[in-house]
C-alpha positions in Angstrom: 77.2 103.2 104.8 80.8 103.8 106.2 83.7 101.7 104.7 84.5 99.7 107.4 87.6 98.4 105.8 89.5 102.2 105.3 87.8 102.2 109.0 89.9 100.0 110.0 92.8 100.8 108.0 92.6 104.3 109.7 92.6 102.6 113.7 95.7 101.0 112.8 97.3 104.3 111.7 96.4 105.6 114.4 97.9 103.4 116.4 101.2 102.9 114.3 100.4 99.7 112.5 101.4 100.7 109.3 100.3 97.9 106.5 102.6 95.9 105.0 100.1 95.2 102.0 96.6 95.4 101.7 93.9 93.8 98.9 91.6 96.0 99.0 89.0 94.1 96.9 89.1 91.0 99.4 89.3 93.7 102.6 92.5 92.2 103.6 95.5 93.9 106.0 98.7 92.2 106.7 100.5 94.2 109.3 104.1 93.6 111.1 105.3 95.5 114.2 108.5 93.3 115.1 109.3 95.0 118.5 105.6 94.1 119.8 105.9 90.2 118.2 103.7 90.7 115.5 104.6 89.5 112.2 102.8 89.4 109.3 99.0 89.5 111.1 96.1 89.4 108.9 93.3 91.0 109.6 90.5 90.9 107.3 87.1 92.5 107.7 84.6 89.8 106.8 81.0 91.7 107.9 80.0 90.8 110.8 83.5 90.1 111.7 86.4 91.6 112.0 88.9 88.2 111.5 92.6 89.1 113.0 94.7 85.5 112.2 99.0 85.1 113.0 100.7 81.7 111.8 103.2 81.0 115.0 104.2 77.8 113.2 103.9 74.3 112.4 103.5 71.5 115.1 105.9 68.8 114.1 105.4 66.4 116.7 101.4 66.1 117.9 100.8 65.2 121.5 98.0 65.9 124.4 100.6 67.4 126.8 101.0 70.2 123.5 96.8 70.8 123.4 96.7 70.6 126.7 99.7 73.3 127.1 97.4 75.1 124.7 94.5 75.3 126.2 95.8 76.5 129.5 97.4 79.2 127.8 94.3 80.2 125.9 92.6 80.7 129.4 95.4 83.4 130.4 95.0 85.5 127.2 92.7 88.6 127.3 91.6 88.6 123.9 91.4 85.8 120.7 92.9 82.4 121.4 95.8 80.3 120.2 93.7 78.0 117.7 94.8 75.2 115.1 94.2 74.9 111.2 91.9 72.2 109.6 95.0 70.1 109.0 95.5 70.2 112.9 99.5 71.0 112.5 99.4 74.8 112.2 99.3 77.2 115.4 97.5 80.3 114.8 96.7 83.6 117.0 93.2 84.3 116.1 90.7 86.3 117.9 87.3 87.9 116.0 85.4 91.2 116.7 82.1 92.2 115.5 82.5 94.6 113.1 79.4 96.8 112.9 80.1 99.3 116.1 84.1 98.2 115.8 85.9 101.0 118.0 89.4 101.8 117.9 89.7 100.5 121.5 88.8 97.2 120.8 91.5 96.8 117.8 93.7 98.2 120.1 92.8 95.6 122.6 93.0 92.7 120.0 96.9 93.8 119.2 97.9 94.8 122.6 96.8 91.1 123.6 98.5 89.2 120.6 101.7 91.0 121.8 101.7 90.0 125.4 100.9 86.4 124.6 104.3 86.5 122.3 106.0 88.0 124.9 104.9 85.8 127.6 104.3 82.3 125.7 106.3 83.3 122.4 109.4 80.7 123.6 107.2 78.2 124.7 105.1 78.2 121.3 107.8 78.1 119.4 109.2 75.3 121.2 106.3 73.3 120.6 106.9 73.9 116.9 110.2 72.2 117.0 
């Protein structure tokens, strides 16, 4: 059977996404590419998944005008959503991708996604962080 963690490892090579540190006993990739507003992205290969997670921050100050602003963004992203944490105060990227016919394409698609919703919403998410 194929590793599909060095798999993946070798996808984003390929596309330029050199890791910033790896555990390669827990299949984990953190991965930064500042010009594309990526920073520190986790992606960890947990068969039959392929998890991708960002921290964009902390919410501060909950309301229903900011879940609501967060769910109308979610519906204009191509790939993964804009998701909170158990605690319900920290805004995360996440998006998952089955992991048994994984393509480079789709990882591709996954990143190209994250970094148009930081370029698009990026000032507004952070805003809500304040």
């Amino acid at each position: 059977m194929e590793n599909k963690f060095e798999l993946v490892k070798s996808y984003l090579d390929h596309l330029g996404y050199l890791p910033q540190s790896e555990d390669p006993a827990e299949e984990l990739v953190v991965v930064t590419f500042e010009e594309e507003g990526i920073y520190n992205l986790i992606i960890d290969c947990e068969p039959p998944l392929l998890v991708f997670e960002q921290f964009i921050g902390t919410i501060e100050n909950e309301s229903q005008e900011i879940y609501k602003r967060l769910l109308q963004i979610n519906r204009q992203l191509v790939h993964g959503a804009f998701a909170l944490d158990e605690e319900k105060n920290r805004l995360l990227f996440r998006d998952t991708l089955q992991i048994e016919n994984l393509d480079e394409n789709e990882v591709q698609g996954t990143l190209t996604a994250l970094s148009l919703a930081m370029a698009e919403f990026g000032n507004e998410l952070v805003t809500m962080c304040q």
